[in-house]
Every structure is written in structure tokens, then in C-alpha cells.
C-alpha positions in Angstrom: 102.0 109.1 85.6 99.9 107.7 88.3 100.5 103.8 87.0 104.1 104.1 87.1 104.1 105.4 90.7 102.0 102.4 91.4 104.4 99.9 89.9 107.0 101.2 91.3 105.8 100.7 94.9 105.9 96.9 93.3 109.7 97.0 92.4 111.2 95.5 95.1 109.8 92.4 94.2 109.9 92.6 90.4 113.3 90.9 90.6 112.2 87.7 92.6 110.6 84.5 91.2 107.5 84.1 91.2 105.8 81.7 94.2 102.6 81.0 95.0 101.9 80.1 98.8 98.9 78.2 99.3 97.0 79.5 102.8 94.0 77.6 104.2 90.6 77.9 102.3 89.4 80.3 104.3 91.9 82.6 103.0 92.4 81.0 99.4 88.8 81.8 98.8 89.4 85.1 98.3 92.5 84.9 96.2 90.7 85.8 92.6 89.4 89.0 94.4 92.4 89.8 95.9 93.6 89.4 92.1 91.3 92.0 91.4 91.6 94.5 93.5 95.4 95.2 91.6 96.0 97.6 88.7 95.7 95.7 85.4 99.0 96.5 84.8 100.5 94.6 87.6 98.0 91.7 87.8 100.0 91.0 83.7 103.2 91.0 85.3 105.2 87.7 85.9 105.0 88.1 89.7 102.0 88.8 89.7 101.1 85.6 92.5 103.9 87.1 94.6 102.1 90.3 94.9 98.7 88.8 95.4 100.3 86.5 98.0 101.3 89.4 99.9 97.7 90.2 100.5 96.6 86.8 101.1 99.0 87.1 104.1 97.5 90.0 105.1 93.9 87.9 104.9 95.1 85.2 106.9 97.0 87.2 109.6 94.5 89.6 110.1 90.9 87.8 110.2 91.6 84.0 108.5 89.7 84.3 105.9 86.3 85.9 108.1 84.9 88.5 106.3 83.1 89.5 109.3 85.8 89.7 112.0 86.0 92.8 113.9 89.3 93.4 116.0 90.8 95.7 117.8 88.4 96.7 120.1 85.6 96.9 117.4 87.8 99.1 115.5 89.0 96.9 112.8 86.4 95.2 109.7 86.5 93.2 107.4 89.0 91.0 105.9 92.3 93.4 106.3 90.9 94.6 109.4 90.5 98.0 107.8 89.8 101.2 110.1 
């Protein structure tokens, strides 16, 4: 099943306690979306914040938060900087 592949990608940190890092409000804007944007299945479990934290560090690293940043030489978008 596709969902099980999907959690399974999670598993390395099923077995940590939950955190939630708080990034500056650029970034922590964007948190409930980033929420979103995971399986429900996932977004139930009790790391749940861990997982969403990983993208939120993704967010800040990449454009702080600027959901217009380009990088890259123009070739990275967008929050992620996605090709």
C-alpha cells in the first residue's frame, strides 16, 4: 500500500520525542500549511511537529520564510526553493 510506503519513509523518527522548534515568523507563518501538505495519516501521529519541523527547516534555510525568493541563479522558487 502506497500509505505504508509513505510512513515508512517517516520511521526513523517515529521513535524520538516529539519537539517543536520555534523559527522566526517569517517561517512559523507557514507552519499550519506545512501541516497540510502531510498525509493525514502522519499529521495523527505523536511526532507529528517533528516531522513538520523538518520542513519548517527546510523554509527557513532555503528562502526565510519568502515566498517569492528565487535562488540559484533564477533556478530555484518558492518557499523550498523548488526546481
Amino acid at each position: 500500500m502506497v500509505l505504508e510506503s509513505i510512513d515508512s519513509l517517516w520511521a526513523p523518527w517515529a521513535t524520538k520525542p516529539s519537539t517543536r522548534r520555534q523559527y522566526p515568523e517569517s517561517v512559523e507563518r507557514w507552519r499550519d500549511e506545512a501541516a497540510l501538505l502531510m498525509p493525514a495519516a502522519l499529521r495523527e501521529r505523536p511526532d507529528a511537529d517533528r516531522l513538520v519541523d523538518k520542513l519548517m527547516h527546510v523554509i527557513n534555510y532555503e528562502s526565510g520564510g519568502n515566498p517569492d525568493a528565487v535562488g540559484d541563479g533564477g533556478i530555484g522558487i518558492g518557499l523550498v526553493q523548488d526546481r
